[in-house]
C-alpha positions in Angstrom: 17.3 -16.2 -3.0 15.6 -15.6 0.5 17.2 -13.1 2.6 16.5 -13.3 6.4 14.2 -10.4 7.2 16.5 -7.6 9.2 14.9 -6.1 12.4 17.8 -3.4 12.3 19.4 -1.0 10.0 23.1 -1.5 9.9 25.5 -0.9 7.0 25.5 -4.9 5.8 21.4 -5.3 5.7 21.9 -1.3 3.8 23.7 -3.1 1.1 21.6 -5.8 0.7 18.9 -3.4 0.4 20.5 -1.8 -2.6 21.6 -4.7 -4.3 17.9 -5.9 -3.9 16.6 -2.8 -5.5 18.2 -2.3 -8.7 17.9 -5.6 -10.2 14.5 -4.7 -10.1 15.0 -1.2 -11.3 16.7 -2.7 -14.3 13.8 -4.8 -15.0 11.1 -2.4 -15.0 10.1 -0.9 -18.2 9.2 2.8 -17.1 12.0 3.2 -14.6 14.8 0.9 -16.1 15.6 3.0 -19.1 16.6 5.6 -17.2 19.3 4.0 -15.6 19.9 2.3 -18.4 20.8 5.6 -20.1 23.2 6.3 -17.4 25.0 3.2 -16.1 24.2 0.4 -19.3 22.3 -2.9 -18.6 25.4 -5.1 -17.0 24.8 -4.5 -13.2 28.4 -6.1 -12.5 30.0 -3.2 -14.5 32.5 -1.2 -12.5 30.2 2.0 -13.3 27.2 0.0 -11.7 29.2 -0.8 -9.2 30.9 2.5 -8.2 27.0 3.4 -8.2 25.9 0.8 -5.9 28.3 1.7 -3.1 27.2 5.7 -3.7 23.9 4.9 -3.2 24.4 2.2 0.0 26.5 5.4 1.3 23.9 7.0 0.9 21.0 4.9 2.6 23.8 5.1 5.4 24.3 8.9 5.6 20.4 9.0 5.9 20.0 6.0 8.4 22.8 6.1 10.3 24.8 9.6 10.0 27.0 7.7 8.4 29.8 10.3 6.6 30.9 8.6 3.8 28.2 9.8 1.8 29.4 13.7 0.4 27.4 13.9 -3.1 24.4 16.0 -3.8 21.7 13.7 -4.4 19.2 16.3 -6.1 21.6 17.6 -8.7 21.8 14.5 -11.1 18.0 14.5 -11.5 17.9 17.8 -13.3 19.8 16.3 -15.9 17.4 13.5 -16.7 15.2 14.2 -19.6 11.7 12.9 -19.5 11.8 12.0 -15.8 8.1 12.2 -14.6 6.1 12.0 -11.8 4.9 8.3 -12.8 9.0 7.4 -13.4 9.2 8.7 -9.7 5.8 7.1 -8.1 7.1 3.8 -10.1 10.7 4.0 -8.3 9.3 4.4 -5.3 6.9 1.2 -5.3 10.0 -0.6 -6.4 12.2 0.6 -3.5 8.7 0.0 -1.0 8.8 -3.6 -2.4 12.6 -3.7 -2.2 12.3 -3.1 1.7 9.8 -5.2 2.2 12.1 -8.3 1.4 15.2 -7.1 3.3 13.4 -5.6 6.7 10.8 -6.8 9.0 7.6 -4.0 9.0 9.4 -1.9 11.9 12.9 -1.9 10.5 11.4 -1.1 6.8 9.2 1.8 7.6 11.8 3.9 8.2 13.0 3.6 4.9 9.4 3.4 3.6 8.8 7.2 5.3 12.3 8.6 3.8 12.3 7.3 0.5 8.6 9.2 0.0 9.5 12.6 1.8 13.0 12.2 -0.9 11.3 11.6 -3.5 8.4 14.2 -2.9 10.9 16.5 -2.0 12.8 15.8 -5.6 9.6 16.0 -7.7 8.7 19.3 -6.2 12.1 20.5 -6.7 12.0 18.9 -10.5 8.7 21.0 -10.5 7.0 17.7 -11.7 
């Protein structure tokens, strides 16, 4: 499927960024597992689901302001065993490559810079 590149952030092309991602999340044989774990393999689960609209909430809280979002992204990490810096470095070239099919180069950086000051900020925290 080829999505047209966005050249804004707005809560649709937010979605389609998500739903873009963890397909390939699921796929990937160091980070995969870990989700795995978590939500189980069928993406079109209701817990999947529930997920997928926490984490396009999210995307929006850090995008957009958007207030929908209320969770404490950090905390769930701690509970993760075996997460590592690799697991994290791995996410994050997903999520880069993710972007890269849903924005144009302008649009995507800002997601490009967030998503590595969260994650860096998460594996200092995780002390990892």
């Amino acid at each position: 499927m080829q999505i047209a590149l966005a050249n804004t952030i707005n809560d649709e092309n937010i979605e389609t960024l998500v739903r873009t991602f963890y397909p390939m999340v699921l796929e990937d044989p160091l980070v995969g597992p870990f989700f795995v774990e978590k939500l189980g393999d069928n993406i079109s689960s209701d817990v999947w689901e529930e997920h997928l609209v926490l984490i396009s909430h999210f995307w929006a809280f850090v995008a957009l302001g958007d207030e929908r979002y209320n969770g404490h992204p950090m905390a769930p990490h701690f509970h993760i065993e075996g997460i590592s810096r690799k697991a994290f470095e791995q996410w994050l070239k997903l999520f880069h490559e993710a972007v890269d099919k849903v924005y144009i180069p302008r649009s995507g950086e800002f997601f490009k810079l967030k998503s590595t000051d969260i994650a860096s900020n998460f594996m200092r925290n995780l002390r990892i």
